[in-house]
C-alpha positions as CSV (number, residue, x, y, z in Angstrom):
1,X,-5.1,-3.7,-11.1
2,X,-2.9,-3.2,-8.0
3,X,-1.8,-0.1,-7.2
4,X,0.9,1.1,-4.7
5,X,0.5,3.8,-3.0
6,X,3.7,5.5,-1.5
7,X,5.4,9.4,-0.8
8,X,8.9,9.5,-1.9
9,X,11.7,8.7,0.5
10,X,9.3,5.9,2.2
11,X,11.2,3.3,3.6
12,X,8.6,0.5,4.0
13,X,8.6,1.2,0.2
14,X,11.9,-0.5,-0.4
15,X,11.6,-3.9,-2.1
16,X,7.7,-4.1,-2.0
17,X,6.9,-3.5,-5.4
18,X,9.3,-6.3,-6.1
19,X,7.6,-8.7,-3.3
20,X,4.3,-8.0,-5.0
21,X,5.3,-8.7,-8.4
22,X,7.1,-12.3,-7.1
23,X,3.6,-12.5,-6.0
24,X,1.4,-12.4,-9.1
25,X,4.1,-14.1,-11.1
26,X,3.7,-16.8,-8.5
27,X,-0.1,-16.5,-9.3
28,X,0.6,-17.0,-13.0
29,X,-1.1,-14.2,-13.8
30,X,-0.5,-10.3,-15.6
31,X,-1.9,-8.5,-13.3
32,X,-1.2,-4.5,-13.8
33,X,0.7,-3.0,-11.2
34,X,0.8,0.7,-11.0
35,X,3.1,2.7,-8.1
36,X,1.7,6.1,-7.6
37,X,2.9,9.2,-5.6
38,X,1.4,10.7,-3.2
39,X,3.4,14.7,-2.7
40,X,1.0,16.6,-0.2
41,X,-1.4,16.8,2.4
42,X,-4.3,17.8,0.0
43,X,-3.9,15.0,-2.1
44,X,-3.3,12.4,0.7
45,X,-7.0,13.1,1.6
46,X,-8.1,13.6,-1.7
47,X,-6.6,9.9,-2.1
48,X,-7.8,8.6,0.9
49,X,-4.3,7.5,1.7
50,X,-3.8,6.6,5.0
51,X,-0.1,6.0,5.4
52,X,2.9,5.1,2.6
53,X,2.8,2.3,1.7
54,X,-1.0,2.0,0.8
55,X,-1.5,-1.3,-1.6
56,X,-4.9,-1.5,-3.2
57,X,-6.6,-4.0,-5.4
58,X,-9.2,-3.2,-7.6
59,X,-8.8,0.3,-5.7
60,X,-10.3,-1.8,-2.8
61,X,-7.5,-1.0,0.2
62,X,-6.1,-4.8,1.4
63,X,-6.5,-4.1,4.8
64,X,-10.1,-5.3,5.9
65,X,-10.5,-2.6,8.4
66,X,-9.1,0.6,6.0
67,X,-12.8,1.5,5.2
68,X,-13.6,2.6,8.4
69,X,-10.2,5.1,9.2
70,X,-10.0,8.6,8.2
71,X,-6.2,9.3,9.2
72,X,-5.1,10.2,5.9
73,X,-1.5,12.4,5.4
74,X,2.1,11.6,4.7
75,X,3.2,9.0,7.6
76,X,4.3,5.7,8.0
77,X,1.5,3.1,7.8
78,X,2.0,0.2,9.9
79,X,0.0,-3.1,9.4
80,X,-1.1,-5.7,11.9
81,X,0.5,-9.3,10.8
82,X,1.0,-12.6,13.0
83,X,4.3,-11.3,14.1
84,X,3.0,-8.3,15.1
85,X,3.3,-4.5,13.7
86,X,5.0,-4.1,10.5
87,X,5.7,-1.9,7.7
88,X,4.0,-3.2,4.7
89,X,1.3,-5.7,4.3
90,X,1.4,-9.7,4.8
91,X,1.9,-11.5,1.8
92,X,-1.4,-13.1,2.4
């Protein structure tokens, strides 16, 4: 299962869902994807969310290095990609 992770009004939100669903079609496969909301604080850490968007696998965070940071809450995540600091994950 993939799981999005997001707070409403998130704009690296916009059009990710639909990139990620290009990307399992692409795939040929039905893989379940689920967006879910995160609306407070307490729940941000509850979730271990560490910034909108979050995109998980398996519940396993696609961001090698997301195991070892604690700096959940409602912000912005940014990613590292080969052009540098960006909203949402690399296709890849």
């Amino acid at each position: 299962m993939i799981e999005i992770l997001c707070f409403d009004g998130c704009p690296n939100y916009d059009g990710l869902e639909t990139r990620i669903r290009a990307l399992v079609a692409g795939l040929g496969s039905e893989i379940p994807i689920r967006v879910r909301r995160i609306a407070s604080d307490a729940q941000a850490h509850e979730e271990h969310f560490l910034g909108s968007p979050t995109v998980r696998v398996n519940g396993v965070d696609v961001e090698p290095d997301a195991r070892t940071r604690r700096g959940y809450g409602l912000v912005c995540r940014a990613y590292r990609t080969d052009a540098g600091l960006r909203g949402s994950p690399p296709d890849a």
